[in-house]
C-alpha positions in Angstrom: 12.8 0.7 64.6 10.6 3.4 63.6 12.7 5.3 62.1 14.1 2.0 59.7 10.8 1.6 58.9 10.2 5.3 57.9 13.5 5.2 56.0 12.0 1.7 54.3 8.3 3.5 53.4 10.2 6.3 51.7 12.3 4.1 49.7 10.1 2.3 47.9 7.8 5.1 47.3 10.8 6.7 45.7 11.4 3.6 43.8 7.8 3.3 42.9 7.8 7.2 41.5 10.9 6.7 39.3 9.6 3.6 37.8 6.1 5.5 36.7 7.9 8.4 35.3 10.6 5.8 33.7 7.5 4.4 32.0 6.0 7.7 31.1 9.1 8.6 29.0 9.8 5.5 27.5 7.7 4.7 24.2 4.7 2.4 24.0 5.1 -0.6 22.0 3.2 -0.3 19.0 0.1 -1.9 19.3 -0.5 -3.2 15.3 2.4 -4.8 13.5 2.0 -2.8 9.9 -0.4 -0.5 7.8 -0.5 0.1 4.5 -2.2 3.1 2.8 -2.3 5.6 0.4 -2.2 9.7 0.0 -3.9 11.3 -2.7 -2.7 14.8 -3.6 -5.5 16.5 -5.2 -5.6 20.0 -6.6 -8.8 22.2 -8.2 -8.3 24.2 -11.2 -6.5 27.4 -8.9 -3.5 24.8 -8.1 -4.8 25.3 -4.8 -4.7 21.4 -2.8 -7.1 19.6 -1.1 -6.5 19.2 2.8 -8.6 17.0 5.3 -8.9 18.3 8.7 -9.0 14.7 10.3 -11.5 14.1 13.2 -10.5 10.4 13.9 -7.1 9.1 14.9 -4.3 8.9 14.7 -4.0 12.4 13.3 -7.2 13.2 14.8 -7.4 17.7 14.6 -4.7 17.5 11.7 -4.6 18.4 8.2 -3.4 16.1 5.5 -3.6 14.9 1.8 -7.2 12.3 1.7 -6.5 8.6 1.6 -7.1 5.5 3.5 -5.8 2.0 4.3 -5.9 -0.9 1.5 -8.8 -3.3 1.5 -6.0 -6.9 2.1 -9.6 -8.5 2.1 -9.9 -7.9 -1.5 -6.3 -7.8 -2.3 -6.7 -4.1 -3.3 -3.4 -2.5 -4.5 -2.1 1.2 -4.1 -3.7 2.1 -6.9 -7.2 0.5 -6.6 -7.1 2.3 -3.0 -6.3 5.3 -4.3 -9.5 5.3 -6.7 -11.5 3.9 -4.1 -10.2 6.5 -1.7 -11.0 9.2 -4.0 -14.5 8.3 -4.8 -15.7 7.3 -1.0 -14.3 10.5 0.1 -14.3 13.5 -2.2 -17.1 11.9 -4.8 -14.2 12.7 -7.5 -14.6 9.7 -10.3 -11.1 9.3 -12.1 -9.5 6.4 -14.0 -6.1 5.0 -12.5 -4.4 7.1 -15.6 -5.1 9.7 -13.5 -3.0 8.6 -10.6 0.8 9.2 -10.7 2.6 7.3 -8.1 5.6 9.3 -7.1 7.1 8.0 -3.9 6.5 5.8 -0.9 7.2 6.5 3.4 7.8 3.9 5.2 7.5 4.8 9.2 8.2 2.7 12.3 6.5 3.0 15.1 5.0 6.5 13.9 3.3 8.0 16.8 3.2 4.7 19.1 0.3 3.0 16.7 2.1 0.7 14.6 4.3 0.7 11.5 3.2 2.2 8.6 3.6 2.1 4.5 2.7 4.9 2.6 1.9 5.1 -1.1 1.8 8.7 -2.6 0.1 9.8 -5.6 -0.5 12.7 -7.5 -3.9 13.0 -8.9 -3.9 15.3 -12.5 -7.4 15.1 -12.7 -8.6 18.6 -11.2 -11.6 19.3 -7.9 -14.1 22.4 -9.1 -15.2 23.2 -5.8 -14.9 21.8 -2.2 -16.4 19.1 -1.3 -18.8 18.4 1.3 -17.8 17.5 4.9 -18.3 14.1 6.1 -17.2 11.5 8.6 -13.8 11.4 8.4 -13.6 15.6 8.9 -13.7 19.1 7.0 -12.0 20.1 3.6 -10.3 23.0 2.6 -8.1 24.3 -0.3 -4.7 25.8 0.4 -1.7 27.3 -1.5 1.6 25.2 -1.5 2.9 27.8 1.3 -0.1 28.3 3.0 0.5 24.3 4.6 3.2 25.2 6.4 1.5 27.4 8.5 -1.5 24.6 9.0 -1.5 22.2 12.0 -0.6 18.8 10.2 1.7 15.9 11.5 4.9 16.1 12.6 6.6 14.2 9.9 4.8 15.5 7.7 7.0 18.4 7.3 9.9 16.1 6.7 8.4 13.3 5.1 5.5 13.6 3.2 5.5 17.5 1.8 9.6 17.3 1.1 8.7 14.4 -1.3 5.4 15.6 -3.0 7.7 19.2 -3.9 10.1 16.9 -5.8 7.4 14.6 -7.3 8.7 16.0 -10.8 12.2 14.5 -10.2 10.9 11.1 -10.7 9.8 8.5 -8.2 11.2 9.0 -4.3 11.3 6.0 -1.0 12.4 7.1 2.0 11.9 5.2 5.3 11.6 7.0 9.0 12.7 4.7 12.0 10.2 7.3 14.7 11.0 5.0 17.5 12.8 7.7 19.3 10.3 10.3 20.2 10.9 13.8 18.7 14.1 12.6 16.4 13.1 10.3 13.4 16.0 8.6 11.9 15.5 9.1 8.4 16.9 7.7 5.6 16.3 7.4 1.3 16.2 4.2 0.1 17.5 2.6 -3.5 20.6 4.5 -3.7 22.8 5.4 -1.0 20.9 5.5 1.6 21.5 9.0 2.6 20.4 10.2 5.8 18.1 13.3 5.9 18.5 15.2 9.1 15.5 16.1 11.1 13.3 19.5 10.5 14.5 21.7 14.0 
């Protein structure tokens, strides 16, 4: 009786253990439904381009382009966002002709906060010196080559830099399904929806 009873006790903590590590691998539901947002690539008179080294989430100790989620109280569009965004964050004033939309991302479940849409622009109108650091995390300037030796998001490197190196081709949407942790599915969109293997 003991013995069934030891047998019973080790069975259910095995249970128990497989079921926590079962949940450990599997993804977390995202916990908002969608985000919209805008990158601003901007560049001082060296070519040289303006990172952010983030300090809040979800790309908190990363470096990206600036840019920011749109005001839906207002009914802000990309572009207003990406003046606004500009202004609030670098103190660089420059008129929407100074804005070049080249391409959008569209991620699901990226990084287990939600789904995101992306709106990237170009800005023409050159930085002539760094700007301060603030809130939302340190600047630097960096060569084209130099960022891919930088700590920045994932999919970055096969999402947002592949598009911004082609951004005189004309206007680019791809979409990234990042359910599956590690191996976003990822795919252009208006044409033939070709599938773009992962960066190894």
């Amino acid at each position: 009786m003991q013995l069934d009873k030891i047998q019973l006790d080790f069975s259910i903590a095995s249970y128990a253990l497989d079921a926590k590590i079962a949940l450990k691998l599997k993804p977390t539901p995202p916990t908002n439904s969608f985000r919209i947002s805008t990158l601003v690539f901007v560049r001082d008179e060296k070519g040289r381009l303006l990172l952010l080294k983030r300090t809040n989430p979800p790309n908190s100790g990363k470096w990206s382009p600036i840019g920011g989620k749109l005001d839906f109280d207002s009914g802000e569009s990309p572009y207003e966002c990406a003046m606004r965004e500009t202004l609030e964050e670098i103190n660089l004033e420059a008129d929407e002709s100074d804005f070049r939309l080249f391409g959008y991302v569209s991620e699901k479940s990226y990084d287990n906060t939600g789904h995101w849409l992306m709106f990237l622009f170009d800005c023409t109108r050159p930085m002539s010196s760094l700007p301060p650091n603030g809130p939302e995390g340190s600047f630097g300037f960096f060569y084209r080559e130099e960022i891919e030796h930088l700590e920045i998001p994932g999919t970055d490197h096969q999402l947002i830099w592949p598009l911004y190196d082609k951004r005189s081709e004309g206007f680019t949407a791809i979409r990234a399904d990042c359910s599956e942790l590690g191996q976003p599915t990822i795919c252009t969109e208006g044409g033939a929806g070709r599938k773009i293997r992962p960066r190894e």
